[in-house]
Structures are given as C-alpha cells and as structure tokens.
C-alpha positions as CSV (number, residue, x, y, z in Angstrom):
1,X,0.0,0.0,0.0
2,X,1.1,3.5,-1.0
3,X,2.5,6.0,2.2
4,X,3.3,3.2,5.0
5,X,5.7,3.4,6.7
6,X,8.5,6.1,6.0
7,X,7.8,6.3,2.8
8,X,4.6,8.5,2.4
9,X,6.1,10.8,0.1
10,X,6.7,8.5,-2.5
11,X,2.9,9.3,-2.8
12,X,2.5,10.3,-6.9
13,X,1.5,13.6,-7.4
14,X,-2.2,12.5,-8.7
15,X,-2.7,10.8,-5.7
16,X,-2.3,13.4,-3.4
17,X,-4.4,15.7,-5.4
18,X,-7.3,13.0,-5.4
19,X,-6.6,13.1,-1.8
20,X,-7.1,16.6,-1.1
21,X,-10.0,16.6,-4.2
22,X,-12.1,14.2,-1.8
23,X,-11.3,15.8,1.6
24,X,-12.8,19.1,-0.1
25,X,-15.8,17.3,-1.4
26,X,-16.9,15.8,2.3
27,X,-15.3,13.1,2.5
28,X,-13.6,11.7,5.1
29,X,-9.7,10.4,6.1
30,X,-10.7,6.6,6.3
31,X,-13.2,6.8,3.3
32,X,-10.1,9.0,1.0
33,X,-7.6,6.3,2.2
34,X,-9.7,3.0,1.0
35,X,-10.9,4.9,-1.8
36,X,-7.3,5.8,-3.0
37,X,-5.3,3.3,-1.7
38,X,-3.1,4.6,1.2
39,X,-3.3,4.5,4.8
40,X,-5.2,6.9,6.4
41,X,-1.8,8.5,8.1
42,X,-0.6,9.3,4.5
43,X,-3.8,10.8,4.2
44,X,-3.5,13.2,7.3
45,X,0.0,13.8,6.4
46,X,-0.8,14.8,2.7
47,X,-3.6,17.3,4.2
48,X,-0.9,18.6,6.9
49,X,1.6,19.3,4.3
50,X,-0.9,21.1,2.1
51,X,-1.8,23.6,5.1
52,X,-4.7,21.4,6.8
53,X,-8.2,20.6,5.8
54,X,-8.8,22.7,2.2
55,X,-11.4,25.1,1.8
56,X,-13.9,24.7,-0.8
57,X,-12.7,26.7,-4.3
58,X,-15.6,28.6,-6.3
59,X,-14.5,28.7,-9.4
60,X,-16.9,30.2,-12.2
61,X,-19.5,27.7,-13.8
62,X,-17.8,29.7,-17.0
63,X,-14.4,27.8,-16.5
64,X,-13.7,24.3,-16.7
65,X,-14.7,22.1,-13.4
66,X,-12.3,19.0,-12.9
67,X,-15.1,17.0,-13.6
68,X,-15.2,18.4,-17.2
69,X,-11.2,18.5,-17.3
70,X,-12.2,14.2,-16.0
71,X,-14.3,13.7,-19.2
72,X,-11.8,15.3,-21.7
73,X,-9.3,12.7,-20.3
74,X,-11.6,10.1,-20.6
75,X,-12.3,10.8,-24.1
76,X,-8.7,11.0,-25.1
77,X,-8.0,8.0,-23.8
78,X,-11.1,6.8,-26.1
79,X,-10.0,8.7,-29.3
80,X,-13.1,10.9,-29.3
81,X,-12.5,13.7,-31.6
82,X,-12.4,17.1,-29.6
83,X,-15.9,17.7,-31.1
84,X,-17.2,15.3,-29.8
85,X,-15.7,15.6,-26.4
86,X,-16.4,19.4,-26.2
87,X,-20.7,18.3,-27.2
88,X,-20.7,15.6,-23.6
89,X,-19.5,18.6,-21.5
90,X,-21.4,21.7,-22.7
91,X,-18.5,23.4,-24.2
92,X,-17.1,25.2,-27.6
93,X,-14.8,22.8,-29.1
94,X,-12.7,25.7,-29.1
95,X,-12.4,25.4,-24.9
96,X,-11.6,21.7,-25.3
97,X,-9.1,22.4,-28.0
98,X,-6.9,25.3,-25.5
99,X,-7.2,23.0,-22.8
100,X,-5.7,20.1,-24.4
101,X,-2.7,22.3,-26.2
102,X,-2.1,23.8,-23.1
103,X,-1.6,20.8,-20.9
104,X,0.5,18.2,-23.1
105,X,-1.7,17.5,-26.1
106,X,-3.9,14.5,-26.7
107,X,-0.8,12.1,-25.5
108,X,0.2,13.6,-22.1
109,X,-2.9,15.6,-21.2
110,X,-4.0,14.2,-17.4
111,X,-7.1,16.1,-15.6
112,X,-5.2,16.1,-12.0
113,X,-2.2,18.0,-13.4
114,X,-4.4,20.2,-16.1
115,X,-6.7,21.1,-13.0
116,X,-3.8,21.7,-10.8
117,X,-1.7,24.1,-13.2
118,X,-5.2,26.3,-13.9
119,X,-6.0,26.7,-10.0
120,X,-2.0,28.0,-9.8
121,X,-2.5,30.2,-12.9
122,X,-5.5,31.7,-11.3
123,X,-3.3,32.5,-7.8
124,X,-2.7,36.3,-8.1
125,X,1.1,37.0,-8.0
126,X,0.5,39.9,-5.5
127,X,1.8,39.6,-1.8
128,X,0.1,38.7,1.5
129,X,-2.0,41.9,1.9
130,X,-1.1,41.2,5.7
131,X,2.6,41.0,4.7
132,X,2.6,43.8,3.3
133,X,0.5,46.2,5.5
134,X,2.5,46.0,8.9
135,X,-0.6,48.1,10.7
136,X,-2.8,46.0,9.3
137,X,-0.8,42.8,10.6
138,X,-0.3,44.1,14.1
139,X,-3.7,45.0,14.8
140,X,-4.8,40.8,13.8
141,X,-1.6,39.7,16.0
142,X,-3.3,41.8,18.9
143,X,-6.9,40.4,18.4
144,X,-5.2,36.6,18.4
145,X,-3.9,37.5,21.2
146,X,-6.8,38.4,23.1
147,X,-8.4,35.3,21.9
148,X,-10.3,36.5,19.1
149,X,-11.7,34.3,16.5
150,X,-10.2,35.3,13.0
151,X,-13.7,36.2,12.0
152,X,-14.4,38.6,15.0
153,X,-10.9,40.5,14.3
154,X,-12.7,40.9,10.3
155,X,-16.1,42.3,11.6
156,X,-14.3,44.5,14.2
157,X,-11.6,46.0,12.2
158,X,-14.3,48.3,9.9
159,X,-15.6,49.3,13.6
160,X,-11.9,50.4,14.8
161,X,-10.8,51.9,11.7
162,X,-13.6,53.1,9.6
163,X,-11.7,55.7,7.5
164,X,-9.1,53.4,6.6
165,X,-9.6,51.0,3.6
166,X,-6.3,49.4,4.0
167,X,-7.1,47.9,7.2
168,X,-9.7,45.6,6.0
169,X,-8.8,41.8,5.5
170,X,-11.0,38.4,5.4
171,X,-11.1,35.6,8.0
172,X,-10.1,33.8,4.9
173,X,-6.8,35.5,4.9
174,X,-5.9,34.9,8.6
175,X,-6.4,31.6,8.4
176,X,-4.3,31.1,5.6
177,X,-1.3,33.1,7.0
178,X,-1.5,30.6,10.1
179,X,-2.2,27.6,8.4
180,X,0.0,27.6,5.2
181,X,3.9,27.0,4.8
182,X,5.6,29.4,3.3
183,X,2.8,32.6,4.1
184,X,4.8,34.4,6.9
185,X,2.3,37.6,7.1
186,X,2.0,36.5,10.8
187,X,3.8,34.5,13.1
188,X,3.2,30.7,13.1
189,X,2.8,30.7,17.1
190,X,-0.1,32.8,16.9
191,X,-1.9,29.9,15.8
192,X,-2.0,28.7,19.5
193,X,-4.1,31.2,20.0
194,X,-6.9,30.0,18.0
195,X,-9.6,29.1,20.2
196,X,-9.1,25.1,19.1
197,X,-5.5,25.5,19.3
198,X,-5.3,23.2,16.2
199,X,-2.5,24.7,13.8
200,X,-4.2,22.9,10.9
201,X,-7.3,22.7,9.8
202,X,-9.7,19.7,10.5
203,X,-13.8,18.6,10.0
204,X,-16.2,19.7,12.7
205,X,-17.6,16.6,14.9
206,X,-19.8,16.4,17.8
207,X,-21.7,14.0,19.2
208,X,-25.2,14.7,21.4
209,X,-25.4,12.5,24.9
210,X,-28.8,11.9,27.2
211,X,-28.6,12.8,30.7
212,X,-32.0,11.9,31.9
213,X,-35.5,12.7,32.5
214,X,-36.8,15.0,35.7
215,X,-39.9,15.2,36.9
216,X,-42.6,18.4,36.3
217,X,-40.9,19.8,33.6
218,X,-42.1,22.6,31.7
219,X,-41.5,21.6,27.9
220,X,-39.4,24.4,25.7
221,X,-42.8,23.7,23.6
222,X,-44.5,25.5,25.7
223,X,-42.4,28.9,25.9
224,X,-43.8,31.7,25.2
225,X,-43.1,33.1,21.8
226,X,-41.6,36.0,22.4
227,X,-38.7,33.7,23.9
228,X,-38.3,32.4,20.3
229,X,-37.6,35.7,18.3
230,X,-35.4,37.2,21.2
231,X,-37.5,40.2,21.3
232,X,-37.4,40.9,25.2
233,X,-34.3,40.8,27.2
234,X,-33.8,38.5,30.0
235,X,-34.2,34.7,28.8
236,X,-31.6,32.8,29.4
237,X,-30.0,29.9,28.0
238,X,-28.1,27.3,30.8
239,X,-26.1,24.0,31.0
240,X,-22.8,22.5,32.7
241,X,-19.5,22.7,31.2
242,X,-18.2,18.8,32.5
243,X,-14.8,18.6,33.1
244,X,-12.5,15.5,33.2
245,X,-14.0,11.7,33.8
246,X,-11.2,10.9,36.3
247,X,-11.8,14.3,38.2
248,X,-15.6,14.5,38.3
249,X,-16.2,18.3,38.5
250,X,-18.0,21.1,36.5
251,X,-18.7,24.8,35.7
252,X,-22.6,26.2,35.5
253,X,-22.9,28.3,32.1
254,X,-25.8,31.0,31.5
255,X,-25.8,32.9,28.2
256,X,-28.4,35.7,27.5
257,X,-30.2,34.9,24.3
258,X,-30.5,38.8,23.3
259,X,-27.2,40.4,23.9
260,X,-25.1,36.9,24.3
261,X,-23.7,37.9,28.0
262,X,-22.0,35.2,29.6
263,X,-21.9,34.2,33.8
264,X,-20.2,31.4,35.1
265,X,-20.2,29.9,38.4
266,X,-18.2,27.0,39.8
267,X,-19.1,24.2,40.9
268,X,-16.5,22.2,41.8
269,X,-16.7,18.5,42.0
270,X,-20.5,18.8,43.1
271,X,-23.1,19.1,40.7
272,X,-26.2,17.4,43.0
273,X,-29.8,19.0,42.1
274,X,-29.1,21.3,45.7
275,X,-25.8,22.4,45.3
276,X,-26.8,23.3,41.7
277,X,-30.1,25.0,42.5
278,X,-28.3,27.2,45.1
279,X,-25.4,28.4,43.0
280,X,-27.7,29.3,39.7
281,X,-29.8,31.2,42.4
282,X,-27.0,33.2,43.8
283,X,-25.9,33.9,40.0
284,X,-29.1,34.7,38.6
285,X,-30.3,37.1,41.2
286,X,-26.9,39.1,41.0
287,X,-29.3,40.4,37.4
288,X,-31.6,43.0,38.0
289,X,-35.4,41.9,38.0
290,X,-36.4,42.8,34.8
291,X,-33.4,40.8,33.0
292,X,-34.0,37.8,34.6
293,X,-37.3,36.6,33.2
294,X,-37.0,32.3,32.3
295,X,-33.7,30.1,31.8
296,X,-33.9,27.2,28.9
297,X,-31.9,24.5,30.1
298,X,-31.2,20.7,28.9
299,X,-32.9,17.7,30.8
300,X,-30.3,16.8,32.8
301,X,-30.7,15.5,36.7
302,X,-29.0,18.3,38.1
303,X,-31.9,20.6,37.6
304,X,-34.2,18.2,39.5
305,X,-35.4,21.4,41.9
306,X,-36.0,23.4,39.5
307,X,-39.4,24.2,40.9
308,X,-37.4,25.6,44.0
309,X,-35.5,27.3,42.1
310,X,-38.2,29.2,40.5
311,X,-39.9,29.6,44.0
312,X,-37.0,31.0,45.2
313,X,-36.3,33.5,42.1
314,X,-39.2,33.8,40.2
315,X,-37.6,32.3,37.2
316,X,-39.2,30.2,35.2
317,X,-37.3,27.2,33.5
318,X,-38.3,25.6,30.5
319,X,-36.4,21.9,29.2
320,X,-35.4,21.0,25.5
321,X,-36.5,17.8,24.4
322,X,-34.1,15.1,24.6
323,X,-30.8,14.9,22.6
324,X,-31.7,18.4,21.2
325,X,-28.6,20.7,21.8
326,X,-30.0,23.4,18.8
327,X,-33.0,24.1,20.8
328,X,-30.2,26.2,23.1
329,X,-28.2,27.0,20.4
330,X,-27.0,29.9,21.8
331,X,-24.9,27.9,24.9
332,X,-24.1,25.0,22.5
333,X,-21.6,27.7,20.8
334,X,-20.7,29.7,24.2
335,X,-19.6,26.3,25.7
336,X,-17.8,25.5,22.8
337,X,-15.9,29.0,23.3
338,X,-15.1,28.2,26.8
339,X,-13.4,25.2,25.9
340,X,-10.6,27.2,24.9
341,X,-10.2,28.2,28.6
342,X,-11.7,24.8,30.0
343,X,-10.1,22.2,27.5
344,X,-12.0,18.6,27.9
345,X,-10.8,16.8,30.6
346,X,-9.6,19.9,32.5
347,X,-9.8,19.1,36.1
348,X,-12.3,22.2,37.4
349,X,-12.2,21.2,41.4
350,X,-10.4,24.1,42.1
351,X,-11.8,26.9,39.1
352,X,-13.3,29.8,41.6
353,X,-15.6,32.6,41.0
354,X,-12.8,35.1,40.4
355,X,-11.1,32.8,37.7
356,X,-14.9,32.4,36.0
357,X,-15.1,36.2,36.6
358,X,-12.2,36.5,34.5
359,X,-13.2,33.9,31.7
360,X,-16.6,35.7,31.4
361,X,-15.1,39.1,31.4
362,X,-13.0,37.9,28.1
363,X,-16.1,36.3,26.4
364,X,-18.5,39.7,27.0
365,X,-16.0,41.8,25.8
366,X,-15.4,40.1,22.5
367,X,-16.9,40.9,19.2
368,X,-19.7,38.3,17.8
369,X,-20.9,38.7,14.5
370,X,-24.1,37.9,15.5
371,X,-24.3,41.0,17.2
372,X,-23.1,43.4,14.2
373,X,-19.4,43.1,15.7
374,X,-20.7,44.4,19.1
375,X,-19.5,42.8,22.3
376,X,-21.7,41.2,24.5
377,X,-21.0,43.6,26.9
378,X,-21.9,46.5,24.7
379,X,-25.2,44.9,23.6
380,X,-26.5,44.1,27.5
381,X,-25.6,47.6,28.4
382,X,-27.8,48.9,25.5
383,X,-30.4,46.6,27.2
384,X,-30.4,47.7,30.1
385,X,-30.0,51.7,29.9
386,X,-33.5,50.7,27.8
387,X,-35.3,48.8,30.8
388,X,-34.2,51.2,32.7
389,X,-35.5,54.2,31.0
C-alpha cells in the first residue's frame, strides 16, 4: 500500500491531489484512504503538508470544473474527436481544443495535473495583503492575542478603523497566514491562540449525549413566543461545562439569548440538584429583575429542583427535548468557546468565582458577528439603559 511506513512521500502527485479533491468534497480520512489506496496516516500527512483541511474553491460555472477537465481525459484515452468531447460537456470545441494544447496535447494531457496548473495560474502574484501592510498585521496579531476568533478580528476591524480602507482583511486571509507553509504575514505561534489551538485545519464533529429525565418539567414547547424571536431581554440559556471523567467536576454556564452575555459559576466537583439549585440562584439574582425573566436548560438530573428554584427567584425554567442541543443554540456555541479556557478533561475542582469572573469578562468583551461586531458587553448595556429608561 502507498504511504506506509517512512515512505509516504513516494505518494504520486495525482494521488495526493485526489486526496485533497475528496477531503474538499466531504469526505472523510478513512473513506479518501480506502478509496485511494493509502493509509489513512498518509492521508493526514498529505492534508498537513498542504496547510490542513482545504477550503472549498468557487471557481466560475464559465471555467472548466475538474469534472469536465475528467471527461476530456476520458475521451482522449477513447480517441473521441475534440468535437465530440467538447458536445458531452457543454463546451465550444474551441475550450476543449486550448485546454488540451495547453496541458500536453492529446498524449500527455491528465485532468489532476491540467486542474492543478489552472488553479495555480488563477493564484494572483501579489503579496500577503497582511505581509505587506504592517498596521494591518499588528492590529490581527493583537486580536489573536486576546483570543479573538479570526472572523471577530474581520467584523471588528471596519468598527476600529472606519476611515481606513487598508485595514480591512478576510477571516479567509488569517487563516491562511497561520495555516499555510511558506505565508509568513504573521507568526506561526499565533496559531495557538486559535480558540481550538489546532495549527491545521480539521472537519467539525460532535456527538449529542442523554442525561435523563426529571420530573414536572415545563417543555421548551410550551415557551412563550416572544422567547423564540429574542425580542425581550432577559431569557436565558443554561447547562454544565463537565470537566474531566477521572476528576468529576463542573462549571454552571448561563448565556443571555439577546445580547449573548455570559456568567459562570463554579461548581467544583459537586453538581447534586441542591448544590446546583443554590449556585444558579446566587448567579441569577446578582441580574436586576427585569433581566431575569425564564432560563432554557437541557434535561439533565441536576436541575431536579427546579421548581425551588423558581420559587425561590421567580424564574421560570423551561427543558429542551431530549438529545436536542440546537434548541439552546445559543450555549451549544458559548460552551464551545469556553473550551478554549476549559479544555475537555480539564480538572475544574479548584476553578473559583474570580477565575470564572475572569473567563466571562474575556467572552463579553469580545466581538460576535451575531451582534453586528458588538460585544456582548456593549449589547447588554444597551439593554439595560433601555429597561431602565
């Protein structure tokens, strides 16, 4: 088999294009491996050479796709006449004709190499606009470092500089100056800083768990629907952030479904229904009254006194249905953020309030697109000064 062992780069130049070709069309590492022939390490080490998982190219439905540049191959190898070819595909036989001078005539032409050469000859020669614009540079080094998502740093940048044209660049273009050899527009540390941490790129997975049925639950069907559209201030989304199996211990999460402000609370190795209850009570009465209206939570057995709870606060809690993490969206993704603080399998024992203080203080005063580039913070002030007027 091609790429054991040592000697993965023997891999042919075709192959490792096919390789990349099917990781950019969905597939994945153990599917491109037996569908290529080569073990699924060569596979990860072809992607990792090639700057990590590809994005997706658009390429004008005017120029040739590789599944066009496929059938002329085909039909060379078949003796078609160009004519012919050029008919199957939609195409002038004068296309069909350039294509196949260009790239080796009728004897050489190959649609891996013909495919290749016209995605370099479309690469503009211009430099990194980030290697070229120090400003511009410094300013995405600084939001890295604050643990800004590349996309945040994009949306921001037009709020920070608004007069100045030149300090605009894509998520796109960060990504690419961390993630691809030979770039050097920004340091190749900063990709530590990258909320995954990941210096490559890799598919999104994530997998959905149960964690069991209370009783007198108030269905997330039955929420009132100006809940839904986010229109009024003060419904909350909640769940634990679950720390290591070996270390049994946990973080509370709450995320405001309007303005996206995040509160934390810890709760160490203890997540029983009453030590639970207690701490989300002391954290959700620190809120004045009129932004603390109903938390949506999942149906796990730590909210079992939830009716307590809302005698006690005068919130009312409403349950997803089971093994439905999108109906609280909005904490699926802010837990997901705080795993950059609180990596799986962190032991959280001994996080306290002032260390969650300090995680939430970073995640409220960063930019979400969601919010028109506005921090959390910013937006939950706005609410506020108007529930207060």
């Amino acid at each position: 088999m091609a790429g054991s062992g040592r000697r993965w780069f023997r891999i042919p130049d075709e192959v490792r294009f096919e390789i990349r070709r099917r990781i950019a069309g969905g597939q994945g590492p153990e599917e491109v491996a037996a569908g290529v022939g080569v073990t699924v390490r060569s596979v990860f080490r072809v992607i990792a050479d090639a700057g990590g998982m590809p994005c997706r190219r658009v390429v004008s439905e005017h120029r040739l796709s590789l599944a066009d540049r496929e059938e002329i191959s085909r039909g060379l190898q078949a003796d078609e006449t160009l004519t012919a070819i050029a008919a199957r595909i939609g195409r002038h036989v004068s296309t069909v004709s350039r294509e196949v001078k260009a790239d080796g005539g009728r004897e050489t032409y190959r649609a891996w190499r013909a495919d290749r050469r016209a995605g370099q000859r479309r690469c503009r020669p211009k430099p990194e606009k980030l290697a070229t614009i120090p400003g511009l540079a410094a300013a995405v080094e600084v939001g890295l470092l604050q643990g800004w998502s590349p996309e945040q740093i994009a949306g921001r940048l037009p709020m920070e500089f608004p007069d100045d044209n030149d300090m605009r660049v894509s998520a796109e273009t960060i990504y690419r100056s961390l993630f691809l050899q030979g770039r050097g527009a920004l340091r190749k540390e900063l990709a530590s800083c990258l909320r995954s941490g990941r210096a490559r790129r890799r598919p999104h997975r994530r997998g959905v768990s149960g964690r069991g049925r209370i009783p007198d639950m108030v269905l997330i069907s039955d929420r009132p629907a100006e809940i839904e559209d986010r229109a009024v201030p003060g419904h909350w989304e909640g769940d634990l952030l679950l720390g290591g199996t070996r270390t049994p211990s946990s973080l509370g999460t709450l995320v405001e479904r309007s303005s996206r402000l995040v509160l934390l609370f810890p709760l160490g190795n203890d997540r029983s229904a009453e030590h639970t209850r207690v701490k989300l009570a002391e954290t959700i009465q620190t809120l004045p009254a009129q932004l603390r209206r109903s938390i949506t939570w999942d149906q796990g057995k730590e909210m079992a006194s939830h009716v307590q709870f809302t005698v006690d606060t005068g919130v009312q809690v409403y349950f997803c249905d089971p093994h439905s993490p999108w109906q609280r969206g909005t904490n699926e993704n802010t837990n997901g953020l705080l795993r950059q603080y609180f990596p799986k399998g962190a032991d959280l024992r001994h996080v306290t309030q002032t260390d969650c203080d300090a995680v939430a203080a970073s995640l409220n005063n960063r930019p979400r697109k969601t919010l028109g580039y506005k921090t959390p913070l910013e937006s939950f002030t706005e609410l506020l000064l108007a529930t207060t007027a």
